[in-house]
C-alpha positions in Angstrom: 0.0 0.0 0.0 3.4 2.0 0.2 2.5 3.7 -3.4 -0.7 4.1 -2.8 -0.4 6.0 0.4 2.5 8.1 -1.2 0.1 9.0 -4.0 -3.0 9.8 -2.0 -0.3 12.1 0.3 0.4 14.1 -2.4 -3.4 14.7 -3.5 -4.0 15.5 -0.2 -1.5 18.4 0.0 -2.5 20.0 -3.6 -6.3 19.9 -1.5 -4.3 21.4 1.2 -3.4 24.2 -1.0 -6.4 24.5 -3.1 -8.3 25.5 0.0 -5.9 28.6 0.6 -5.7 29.1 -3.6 -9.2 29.0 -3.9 -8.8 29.1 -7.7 -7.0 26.4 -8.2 -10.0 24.5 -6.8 -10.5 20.9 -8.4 -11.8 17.3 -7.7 -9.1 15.1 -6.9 -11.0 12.1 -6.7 -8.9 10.3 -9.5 -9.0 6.9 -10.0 -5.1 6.6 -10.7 -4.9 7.2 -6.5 -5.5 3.9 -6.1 -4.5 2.3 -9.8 -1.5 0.2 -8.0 1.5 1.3 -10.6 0.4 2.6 -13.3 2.4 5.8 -12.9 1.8 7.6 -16.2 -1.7 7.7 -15.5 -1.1 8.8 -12.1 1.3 11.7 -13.7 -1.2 12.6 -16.3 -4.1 12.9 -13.3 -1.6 15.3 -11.5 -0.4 17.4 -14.3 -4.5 18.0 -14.9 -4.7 19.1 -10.9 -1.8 21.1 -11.0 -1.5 22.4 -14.7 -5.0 22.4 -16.3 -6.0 20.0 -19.6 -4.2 22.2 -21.6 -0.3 21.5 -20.3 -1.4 18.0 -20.5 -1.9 18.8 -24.5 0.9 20.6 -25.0 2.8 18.1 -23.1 1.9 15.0 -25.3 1.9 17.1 -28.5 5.8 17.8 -27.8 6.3 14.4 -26.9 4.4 13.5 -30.3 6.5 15.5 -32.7 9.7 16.3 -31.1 10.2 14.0 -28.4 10.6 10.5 -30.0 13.5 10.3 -30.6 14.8 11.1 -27.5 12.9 8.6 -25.9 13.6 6.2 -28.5 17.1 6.6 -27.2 15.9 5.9 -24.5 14.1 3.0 -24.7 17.5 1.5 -26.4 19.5 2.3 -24.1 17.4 0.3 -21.3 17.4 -2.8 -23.4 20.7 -2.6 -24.2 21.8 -2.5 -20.3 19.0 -5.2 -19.5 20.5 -7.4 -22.3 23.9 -6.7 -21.0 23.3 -8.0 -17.9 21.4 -11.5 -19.5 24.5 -12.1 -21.3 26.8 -12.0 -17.8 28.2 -8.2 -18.4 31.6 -9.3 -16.5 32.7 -12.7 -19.4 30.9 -10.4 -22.3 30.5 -14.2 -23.7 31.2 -14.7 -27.5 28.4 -15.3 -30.3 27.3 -18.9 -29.7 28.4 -21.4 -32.4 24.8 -22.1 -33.7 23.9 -18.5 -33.9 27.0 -17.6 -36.3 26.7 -17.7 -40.1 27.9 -21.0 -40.3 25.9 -22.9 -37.7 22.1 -23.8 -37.7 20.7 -20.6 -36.4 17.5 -20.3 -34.7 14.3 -21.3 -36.0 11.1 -19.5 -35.3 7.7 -20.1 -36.3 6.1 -17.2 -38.5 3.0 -17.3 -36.1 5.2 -17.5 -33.1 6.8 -14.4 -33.9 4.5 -12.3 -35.4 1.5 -12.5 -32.9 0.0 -9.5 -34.0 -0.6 -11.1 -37.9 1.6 -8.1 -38.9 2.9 -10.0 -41.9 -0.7 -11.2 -43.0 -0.9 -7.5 -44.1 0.4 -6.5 -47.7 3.6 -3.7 -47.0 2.3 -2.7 -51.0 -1.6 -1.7 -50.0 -3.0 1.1 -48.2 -3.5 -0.4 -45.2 0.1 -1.6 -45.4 1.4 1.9 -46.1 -0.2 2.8 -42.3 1.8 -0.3 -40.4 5.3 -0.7 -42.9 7.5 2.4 -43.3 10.9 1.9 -46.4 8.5 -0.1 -48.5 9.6 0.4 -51.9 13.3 -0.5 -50.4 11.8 -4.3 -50.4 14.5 -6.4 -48.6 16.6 -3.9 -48.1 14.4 -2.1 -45.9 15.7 0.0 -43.0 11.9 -0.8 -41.3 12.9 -4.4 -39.8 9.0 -5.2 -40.4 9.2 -4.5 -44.1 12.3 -6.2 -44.2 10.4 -9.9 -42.6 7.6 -9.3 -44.6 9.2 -9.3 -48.0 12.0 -12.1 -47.2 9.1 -14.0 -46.2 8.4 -13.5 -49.9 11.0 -14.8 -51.2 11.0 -17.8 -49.8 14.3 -20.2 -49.4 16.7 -17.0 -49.8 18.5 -15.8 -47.2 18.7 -11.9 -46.8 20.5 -9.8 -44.9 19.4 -6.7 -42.4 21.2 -4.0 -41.8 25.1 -5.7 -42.6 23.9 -7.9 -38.9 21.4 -10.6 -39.2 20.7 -12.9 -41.6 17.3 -14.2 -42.1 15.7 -16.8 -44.5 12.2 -18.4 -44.5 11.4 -21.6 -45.3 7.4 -22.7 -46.2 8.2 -26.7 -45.3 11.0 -27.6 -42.8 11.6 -31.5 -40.5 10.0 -29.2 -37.5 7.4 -27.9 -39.6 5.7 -25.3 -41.7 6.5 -21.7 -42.1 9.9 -21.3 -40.0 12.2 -18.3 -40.1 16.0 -18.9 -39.8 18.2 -16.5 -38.1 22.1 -15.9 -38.0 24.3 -13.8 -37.4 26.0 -12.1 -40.3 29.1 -13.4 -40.8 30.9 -9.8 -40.1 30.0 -10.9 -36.4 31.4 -14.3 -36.1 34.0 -12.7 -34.0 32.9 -10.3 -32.4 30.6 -11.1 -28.7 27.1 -11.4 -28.2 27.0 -7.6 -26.2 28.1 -5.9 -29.6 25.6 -8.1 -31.7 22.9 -7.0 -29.3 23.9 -3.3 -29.3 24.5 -3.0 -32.8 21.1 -4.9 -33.7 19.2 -2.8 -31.4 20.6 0.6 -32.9 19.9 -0.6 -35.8 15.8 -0.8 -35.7 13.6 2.0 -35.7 10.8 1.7 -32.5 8.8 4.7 -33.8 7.7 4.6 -37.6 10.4 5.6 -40.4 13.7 5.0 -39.1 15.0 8.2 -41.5 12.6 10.6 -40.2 12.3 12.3 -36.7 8.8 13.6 -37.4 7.3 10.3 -39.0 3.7 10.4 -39.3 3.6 6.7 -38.4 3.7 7.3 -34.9 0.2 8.8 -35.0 -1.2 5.8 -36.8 0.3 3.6 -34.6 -1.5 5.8 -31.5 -4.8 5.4 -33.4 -4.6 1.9 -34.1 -3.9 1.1 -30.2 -6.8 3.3 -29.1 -9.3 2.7 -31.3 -8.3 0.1 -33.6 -8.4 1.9 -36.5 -6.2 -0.6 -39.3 -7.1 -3.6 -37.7 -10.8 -3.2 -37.5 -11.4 -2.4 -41.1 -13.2 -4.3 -43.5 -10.0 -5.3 -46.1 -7.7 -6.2 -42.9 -10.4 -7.9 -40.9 -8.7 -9.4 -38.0 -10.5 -12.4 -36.4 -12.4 -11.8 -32.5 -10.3 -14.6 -31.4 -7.1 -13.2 -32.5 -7.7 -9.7 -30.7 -8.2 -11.6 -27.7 -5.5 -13.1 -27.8 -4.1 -9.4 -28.2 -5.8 -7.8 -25.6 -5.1 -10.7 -23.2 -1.5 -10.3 -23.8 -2.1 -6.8 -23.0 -3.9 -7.5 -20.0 -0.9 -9.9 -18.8 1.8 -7.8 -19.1 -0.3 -4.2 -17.1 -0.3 -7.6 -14.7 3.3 -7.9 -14.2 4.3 -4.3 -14.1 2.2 -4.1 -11.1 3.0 -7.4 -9.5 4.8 -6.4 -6.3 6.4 -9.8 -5.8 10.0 -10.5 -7.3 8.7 -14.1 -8.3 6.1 -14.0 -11.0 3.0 -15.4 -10.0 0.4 -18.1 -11.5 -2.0 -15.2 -11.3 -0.2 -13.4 -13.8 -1.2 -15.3 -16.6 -5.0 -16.2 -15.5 -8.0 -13.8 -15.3 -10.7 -13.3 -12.7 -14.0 -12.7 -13.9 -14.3 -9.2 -13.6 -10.8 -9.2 -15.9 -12.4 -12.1 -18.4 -15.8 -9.3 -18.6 -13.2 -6.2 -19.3 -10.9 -8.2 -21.8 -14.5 -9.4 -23.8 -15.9 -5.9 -23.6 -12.6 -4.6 -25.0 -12.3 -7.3 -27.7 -16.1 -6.1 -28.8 -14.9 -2.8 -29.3 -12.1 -3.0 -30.8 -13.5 -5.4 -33.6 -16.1 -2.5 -33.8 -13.2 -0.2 -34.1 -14.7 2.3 -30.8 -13.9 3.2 -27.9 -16.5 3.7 -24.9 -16.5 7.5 -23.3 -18.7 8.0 -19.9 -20.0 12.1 -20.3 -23.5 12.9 -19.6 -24.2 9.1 -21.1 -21.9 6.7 -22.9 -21.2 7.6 -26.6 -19.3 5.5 -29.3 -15.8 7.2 -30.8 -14.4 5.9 -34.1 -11.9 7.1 -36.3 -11.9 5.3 -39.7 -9.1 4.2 -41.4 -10.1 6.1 -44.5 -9.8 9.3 -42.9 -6.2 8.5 -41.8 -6.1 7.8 -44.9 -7.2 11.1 -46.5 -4.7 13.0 -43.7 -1.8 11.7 -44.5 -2.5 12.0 -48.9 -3.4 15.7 -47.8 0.0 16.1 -45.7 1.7 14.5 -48.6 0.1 16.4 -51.3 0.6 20.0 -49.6 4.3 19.1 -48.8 3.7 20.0 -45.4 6.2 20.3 -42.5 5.3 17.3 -40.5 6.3 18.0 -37.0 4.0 21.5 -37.7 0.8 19.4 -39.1 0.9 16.8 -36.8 1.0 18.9 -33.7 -2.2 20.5 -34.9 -3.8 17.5 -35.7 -3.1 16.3 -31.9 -4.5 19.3 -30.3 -7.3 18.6 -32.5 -7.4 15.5 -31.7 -7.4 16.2 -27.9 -9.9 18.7 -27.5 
Protein backbone atom coordinates (compact mmCIF):
# COMPACT_ATOMS: atom_id res chain seq x y z
CA UNK A 1 0.00 0.00 0.00
CA UNK A 2 3.36 2.03 0.19
CA UNK A 3 2.49 3.68 -3.44
CA UNK A 4 -0.69 4.11 -2.75
CA UNK A 5 -0.45 6.01 0.41
CA UNK A 6 2.47 8.06 -1.18
CA UNK A 7 0.07 9.03 -3.98
CA UNK A 8 -3.00 9.83 -2.03
CA UNK A 9 -0.35 12.12 0.30
CA UNK A 10 0.42 14.09 -2.39
CA UNK A 11 -3.36 14.72 -3.48
CA UNK A 12 -4.01 15.47 -0.18
CA UNK A 13 -1.47 18.39 -0.02
CA UNK A 14 -2.53 19.97 -3.60
CA UNK A 15 -6.33 19.91 -1.46
CA UNK A 16 -4.26 21.38 1.20
CA UNK A 17 -3.40 24.24 -1.01
CA UNK A 18 -6.36 24.54 -3.15
CA UNK A 19 -8.34 25.50 0.02
CA UNK A 20 -5.90 28.55 0.58
CA UNK A 21 -5.68 29.07 -3.59
CA UNK A 22 -9.21 29.04 -3.92
CA UNK A 23 -8.76 29.09 -7.69
CA UNK A 24 -6.96 26.41 -8.17
CA UNK A 25 -9.98 24.50 -6.80
CA UNK A 26 -10.49 20.89 -8.39
CA UNK A 27 -11.85 17.31 -7.72
CA UNK A 28 -9.09 15.09 -6.94
CA UNK A 29 -11.01 12.05 -6.73
CA UNK A 30 -8.89 10.34 -9.52
CA UNK A 31 -8.95 6.92 -10.00
CA UNK A 32 -5.06 6.65 -10.67
CA UNK A 33 -4.89 7.15 -6.51
CA UNK A 34 -5.51 3.95 -6.11
CA UNK A 35 -4.50 2.27 -9.79
CA UNK A 36 -1.51 0.17 -8.04
CA UNK A 37 1.47 1.35 -10.59
CA UNK A 38 0.38 2.59 -13.26
CA UNK A 39 2.42 5.78 -12.87
CA UNK A 40 1.84 7.64 -16.19
CA UNK A 41 -1.72 7.68 -15.50
CA UNK A 42 -1.15 8.82 -12.13
CA UNK A 43 1.29 11.71 -13.72
CA UNK A 44 -1.24 12.64 -16.27
CA UNK A 45 -4.09 12.94 -13.35
CA UNK A 46 -1.65 15.31 -11.54
CA UNK A 47 -0.40 17.38 -14.30
CA UNK A 48 -4.52 17.96 -14.89
CA UNK A 49 -4.68 19.12 -10.86
CA UNK A 50 -1.78 21.15 -11.01
CA UNK A 51 -1.51 22.40 -14.65
CA UNK A 52 -4.98 22.43 -16.28
CA UNK A 53 -5.96 19.99 -19.61
CA UNK A 54 -4.20 22.15 -21.56
CA UNK A 55 -0.35 21.54 -20.31
CA UNK A 56 -1.41 18.05 -20.47
CA UNK A 57 -1.92 18.80 -24.50
CA UNK A 58 0.93 20.58 -25.02
CA UNK A 59 2.80 18.05 -23.06
CA UNK A 60 1.89 14.95 -25.31
CA UNK A 61 1.87 17.12 -28.47
CA UNK A 62 5.76 17.82 -27.78
CA UNK A 63 6.31 14.42 -26.94
CA UNK A 64 4.39 13.49 -30.33
CA UNK A 65 6.49 15.48 -32.73
CA UNK A 66 9.68 16.32 -31.06
CA UNK A 67 10.24 14.02 -28.40
CA UNK A 68 10.56 10.46 -29.96
CA UNK A 69 13.48 10.31 -30.60
CA UNK A 70 14.80 11.15 -27.48
CA UNK A 71 12.88 8.62 -25.89
CA UNK A 72 13.56 6.24 -28.46
CA UNK A 73 17.11 6.62 -27.19
CA UNK A 74 15.90 5.90 -24.45
CA UNK A 75 14.13 2.99 -24.70
CA UNK A 76 17.45 1.48 -26.35
CA UNK A 77 19.54 2.33 -24.05
CA UNK A 78 17.44 0.30 -21.34
CA UNK A 79 17.43 -2.82 -23.43
CA UNK A 80 20.69 -2.65 -24.21
CA UNK A 81 21.84 -2.48 -20.27
CA UNK A 82 19.01 -5.22 -19.46
CA UNK A 83 20.55 -7.36 -22.26
CA UNK A 84 23.92 -6.72 -21.03
CA UNK A 85 23.25 -8.03 -17.90
CA UNK A 86 21.43 -11.51 -19.47
CA UNK A 87 24.45 -12.13 -21.29
CA UNK A 88 26.81 -12.01 -17.82
CA UNK A 89 28.24 -8.22 -18.44
CA UNK A 90 31.60 -9.33 -16.53
CA UNK A 91 32.68 -12.66 -19.38
CA UNK A 92 30.91 -10.38 -22.34
CA UNK A 93 30.46 -14.18 -23.69
CA UNK A 94 31.18 -14.71 -27.50
CA UNK A 95 28.41 -15.26 -30.33
CA UNK A 96 27.27 -18.91 -29.74
CA UNK A 97 28.44 -21.40 -32.42
CA UNK A 98 24.77 -22.13 -33.68
CA UNK A 99 23.91 -18.47 -33.93
CA UNK A 100 26.98 -17.65 -36.33
CA UNK A 101 26.68 -17.73 -40.07
CA UNK A 102 27.92 -21.02 -40.33
CA UNK A 103 25.89 -22.86 -37.72
CA UNK A 104 22.08 -23.83 -37.67
CA UNK A 105 20.66 -20.65 -36.41
CA UNK A 106 17.48 -20.34 -34.70
CA UNK A 107 14.26 -21.26 -35.99
CA UNK A 108 11.09 -19.54 -35.26
CA UNK A 109 7.67 -20.06 -36.32
CA UNK A 110 6.07 -17.18 -38.53
CA UNK A 111 3.03 -17.33 -36.07
CA UNK A 112 5.23 -17.46 -33.10
CA UNK A 113 6.85 -14.36 -33.86
CA UNK A 114 4.45 -12.33 -35.39
CA UNK A 115 1.45 -12.53 -32.93
CA UNK A 116 0.02 -9.49 -33.98
CA UNK A 117 -0.62 -11.13 -37.85
CA UNK A 118 1.57 -8.06 -38.92
CA UNK A 119 2.95 -10.02 -41.85
CA UNK A 120 -0.67 -11.17 -43.00
CA UNK A 121 -0.91 -7.48 -44.05
CA UNK A 122 0.45 -6.52 -47.75
CA UNK A 123 3.57 -3.70 -47.04
CA UNK A 124 2.31 -2.66 -50.96
CA UNK A 125 -1.58 -1.68 -50.03
CA UNK A 126 -3.02 1.06 -48.16
CA UNK A 127 -3.51 -0.36 -45.15
CA UNK A 128 0.12 -1.62 -45.43
CA UNK A 129 1.45 1.93 -46.14
CA UNK A 130 -0.16 2.84 -42.27
CA UNK A 131 1.81 -0.31 -40.39
CA UNK A 132 5.28 -0.65 -42.92
CA UNK A 133 7.47 2.40 -43.27
CA UNK A 134 10.92 1.91 -46.44
CA UNK A 135 8.53 -0.14 -48.49
CA UNK A 136 9.64 0.39 -51.92
CA UNK A 137 13.35 -0.48 -50.38
CA UNK A 138 11.76 -4.32 -50.36
CA UNK A 139 14.49 -6.35 -48.57
CA UNK A 140 16.61 -3.89 -48.13
CA UNK A 141 14.36 -2.09 -45.93
CA UNK A 142 15.73 -0.04 -42.96
CA UNK A 143 11.93 -0.82 -41.31
CA UNK A 144 12.86 -4.41 -39.75
CA UNK A 145 9.01 -5.24 -40.41
CA UNK A 146 9.16 -4.54 -44.10
CA UNK A 147 12.26 -6.22 -44.18
CA UNK A 148 10.39 -9.87 -42.59
CA UNK A 149 7.65 -9.34 -44.62
CA UNK A 150 9.21 -9.33 -47.97
CA UNK A 151 12.04 -12.13 -47.25
CA UNK A 152 9.10 -13.97 -46.17
CA UNK A 153 8.44 -13.54 -49.86
CA UNK A 154 11.03 -14.81 -51.16
CA UNK A 155 11.05 -17.83 -49.77
CA UNK A 156 14.31 -20.21 -49.38
CA UNK A 157 16.66 -16.97 -49.82
CA UNK A 158 18.52 -15.75 -47.16
CA UNK A 159 18.67 -11.93 -46.76
CA UNK A 160 20.47 -9.76 -44.93
CA UNK A 161 19.36 -6.73 -42.36
CA UNK A 162 21.18 -3.96 -41.81
CA UNK A 163 25.10 -5.74 -42.60
CA UNK A 164 23.87 -7.85 -38.93
CA UNK A 165 21.39 -10.57 -39.20
CA UNK A 166 20.66 -12.87 -41.64
CA UNK A 167 17.27 -14.19 -42.11
CA UNK A 168 15.65 -16.76 -44.51
CA UNK A 169 12.16 -18.39 -44.51
CA UNK A 170 11.37 -21.60 -45.28
CA UNK A 171 7.42 -22.67 -46.21
CA UNK A 172 8.20 -26.72 -45.30
CA UNK A 173 10.95 -27.61 -42.78
CA UNK A 174 11.60 -31.49 -40.53
CA UNK A 175 10.01 -29.23 -37.52
CA UNK A 176 7.37 -27.87 -39.56
CA UNK A 177 5.66 -25.26 -41.69
CA UNK A 178 6.46 -21.73 -42.06
CA UNK A 179 9.93 -21.26 -39.98
CA UNK A 180 12.17 -18.27 -40.06
CA UNK A 181 15.97 -18.94 -39.79
CA UNK A 182 18.22 -16.49 -38.13
CA UNK A 183 22.12 -15.93 -37.96
CA UNK A 184 24.31 -13.77 -37.38
CA UNK A 185 26.00 -12.12 -40.28
CA UNK A 186 29.08 -13.42 -40.85
CA UNK A 187 30.95 -9.76 -40.10
CA UNK A 188 29.97 -10.86 -36.45
CA UNK A 189 31.41 -14.27 -36.13
CA UNK A 190 34.02 -12.74 -34.03
CA UNK A 191 32.90 -10.26 -32.42
CA UNK A 192 30.58 -11.11 -28.69
CA UNK A 193 27.06 -11.36 -28.19
CA UNK A 194 26.96 -7.59 -26.22
CA UNK A 195 28.08 -5.88 -29.62
CA UNK A 196 25.64 -8.08 -31.70
CA UNK A 197 22.90 -6.97 -29.30
CA UNK A 198 23.94 -3.27 -29.27
CA UNK A 199 24.47 -3.01 -32.78
CA UNK A 200 21.13 -4.91 -33.68
CA UNK A 201 19.15 -2.79 -31.44
CA UNK A 202 20.62 0.56 -32.91
CA UNK A 203 19.94 -0.57 -35.82
CA UNK A 204 15.77 -0.84 -35.73
CA UNK A 205 13.61 1.96 -35.67
CA UNK A 206 10.84 1.70 -32.48
CA UNK A 207 8.79 4.74 -33.77
CA UNK A 208 7.67 4.61 -37.61
CA UNK A 209 10.36 5.65 -40.39
CA UNK A 210 13.73 4.95 -39.06
CA UNK A 211 15.05 8.15 -41.49
CA UNK A 212 12.60 10.58 -40.16
CA UNK A 213 12.35 12.34 -36.73
CA UNK A 214 8.78 13.62 -37.39
CA UNK A 215 7.30 10.31 -38.97
CA UNK A 216 3.72 10.37 -39.33
CA UNK A 217 3.56 6.70 -38.37
CA UNK A 218 3.67 7.28 -34.86
CA UNK A 219 0.23 8.77 -34.96
CA UNK A 220 -1.20 5.76 -36.75
CA UNK A 221 0.32 3.60 -34.60
CA UNK A 222 -1.50 5.80 -31.54
CA UNK A 223 -4.82 5.40 -33.41
CA UNK A 224 -4.58 1.87 -34.07
CA UNK A 225 -3.93 1.12 -30.17
CA UNK A 226 -6.85 3.28 -29.09
CA UNK A 227 -9.26 2.72 -31.34
CA UNK A 228 -8.27 0.08 -33.57
CA UNK A 229 -8.45 1.94 -36.47
CA UNK A 230 -6.16 -0.59 -39.31
CA UNK A 231 -7.09 -3.64 -37.66
CA UNK A 232 -10.85 -3.23 -37.53
CA UNK A 233 -11.42 -2.43 -41.07
CA UNK A 234 -13.24 -4.32 -43.47
CA UNK A 235 -9.99 -5.30 -46.07
CA UNK A 236 -7.73 -6.25 -42.88
CA UNK A 237 -10.39 -7.92 -40.91
CA UNK A 238 -8.74 -9.41 -38.00
CA UNK A 239 -10.49 -12.40 -36.41
CA UNK A 240 -12.35 -11.84 -32.48
CA UNK A 241 -10.26 -14.65 -31.44
CA UNK A 242 -7.15 -13.19 -32.46
CA UNK A 243 -7.73 -9.68 -30.68
CA UNK A 244 -8.25 -11.57 -27.72
CA UNK A 245 -5.46 -13.09 -27.75
CA UNK A 246 -4.08 -9.39 -28.22
CA UNK A 247 -5.83 -7.78 -25.64
CA UNK A 248 -5.08 -10.69 -23.17
CA UNK A 249 -1.50 -10.34 -23.79
CA UNK A 250 -2.08 -6.80 -23.03
CA UNK A 251 -3.86 -7.52 -20.00
CA UNK A 252 -0.87 -9.86 -18.78
CA UNK A 253 1.76 -7.81 -19.05
CA UNK A 254 -0.33 -4.24 -17.15
CA UNK A 255 -0.34 -7.58 -14.69
CA UNK A 256 3.26 -7.86 -14.22
CA UNK A 257 4.26 -4.31 -14.12
CA UNK A 258 2.17 -4.11 -11.06
CA UNK A 259 3.00 -7.41 -9.53
CA UNK A 260 4.82 -6.41 -6.30
CA UNK A 261 6.36 -9.84 -5.84
CA UNK A 262 10.03 -10.50 -7.28
CA UNK A 263 8.69 -14.07 -8.32
CA UNK A 264 6.13 -14.00 -11.04
CA UNK A 265 2.98 -15.39 -9.98
CA UNK A 266 0.39 -18.08 -11.50
CA UNK A 267 -2.03 -15.23 -11.27
CA UNK A 268 -0.17 -13.39 -13.81
CA UNK A 269 -1.21 -15.26 -16.65
CA UNK A 270 -4.96 -16.18 -15.51
CA UNK A 271 -7.96 -13.75 -15.29
CA UNK A 272 -10.66 -13.34 -12.66
CA UNK A 273 -14.04 -12.75 -13.93
CA UNK A 274 -14.28 -9.23 -13.59
CA UNK A 275 -10.79 -9.15 -15.85
CA UNK A 276 -12.38 -12.05 -18.40
CA UNK A 277 -15.80 -9.35 -18.64
CA UNK A 278 -13.20 -6.24 -19.27
CA UNK A 279 -10.89 -8.17 -21.81
CA UNK A 280 -14.48 -9.41 -23.82
CA UNK A 281 -15.90 -5.89 -23.59
CA UNK A 282 -12.56 -4.61 -25.02
CA UNK A 283 -12.34 -7.34 -27.71
CA UNK A 284 -16.09 -6.15 -28.80
CA UNK A 285 -14.87 -2.80 -29.30
CA UNK A 286 -12.09 -3.03 -30.81
CA UNK A 287 -13.47 -5.38 -33.59
CA UNK A 288 -16.10 -2.54 -33.84
CA UNK A 289 -13.23 -0.17 -34.08
CA UNK A 290 -14.68 2.26 -30.80
CA UNK A 291 -13.90 3.24 -27.89
CA UNK A 292 -16.51 3.70 -24.89
CA UNK A 293 -16.52 7.55 -23.26
CA UNK A 294 -18.70 7.99 -19.94
CA UNK A 295 -20.01 12.12 -20.34
CA UNK A 296 -23.51 12.86 -19.61
CA UNK A 297 -24.20 9.09 -21.07
CA UNK A 298 -21.94 6.74 -22.88
CA UNK A 299 -21.21 7.61 -26.59
CA UNK A 300 -19.29 5.55 -29.29
CA UNK A 301 -15.81 7.16 -30.78
CA UNK A 302 -14.45 5.90 -34.13
CA UNK A 303 -11.89 7.13 -36.30
CA UNK A 304 -11.91 5.32 -39.70
CA UNK A 305 -9.14 4.18 -41.42
CA UNK A 306 -10.11 6.06 -44.49
CA UNK A 307 -9.82 9.35 -42.92
CA UNK A 308 -6.18 8.47 -41.84
CA UNK A 309 -6.10 7.83 -44.91
CA UNK A 310 -7.20 11.14 -46.50
CA UNK A 311 -4.70 13.04 -43.68
CA UNK A 312 -1.85 11.67 -44.46
CA UNK A 313 -2.48 11.98 -48.92
CA UNK A 314 -3.43 15.70 -47.77
CA UNK A 315 -0.01 16.07 -45.72
CA UNK A 316 1.73 14.45 -48.60
CA UNK A 317 0.14 16.45 -51.32
CA UNK A 318 0.63 19.97 -49.64
CA UNK A 319 4.33 19.07 -48.79
CA UNK A 320 3.66 20.04 -45.41
CA UNK A 321 6.16 20.26 -42.50
CA UNK A 322 5.35 17.32 -40.52
CA UNK A 323 6.32 18.02 -37.02
CA UNK A 324 3.96 21.49 -37.70
CA UNK A 325 0.84 19.37 -39.08
CA UNK A 326 0.91 16.82 -36.78
CA UNK A 327 0.99 18.93 -33.66
CA UNK A 328 -2.20 20.55 -34.95
CA UNK A 329 -3.77 17.49 -35.68
CA UNK A 330 -3.08 16.26 -31.92
CA UNK A 331 -4.48 19.25 -30.31
CA UNK A 332 -7.26 18.63 -32.52
CA UNK A 333 -7.42 15.46 -31.75
CA UNK A 334 -7.41 16.20 -27.87
CA UNK A 335 -9.87 18.66 -27.51
Amino acid sequence: MGIIDDKREIFGRIAALNVLLPKFKKNVSLDSVNNEKNIMKFLADLLVVLAELQALKNITVDVITYQIPRLEEQIKLALKESLKETCGCDINPSIPDFFKSSGNGIEIGVKDLDFFDIMKINPETVDGGLIYTDVNAGVSSKDFNTYLNFTIQDQDTEQTFESILNSKFQQTTSSGNNKLTFKADSSYDTKSMVDFNNDFIDSISLFGNPDSLDSKSIINLILEEIFSTISSSSSINKTKDQIKKEVELKKTLEKLIESDSEVVQESVYTFNNDELAQIDKLTTNKKKGIIEVECCGTFNLNVPKEDVVDTEEDLEEKNCNYSKMLADRANDFLV
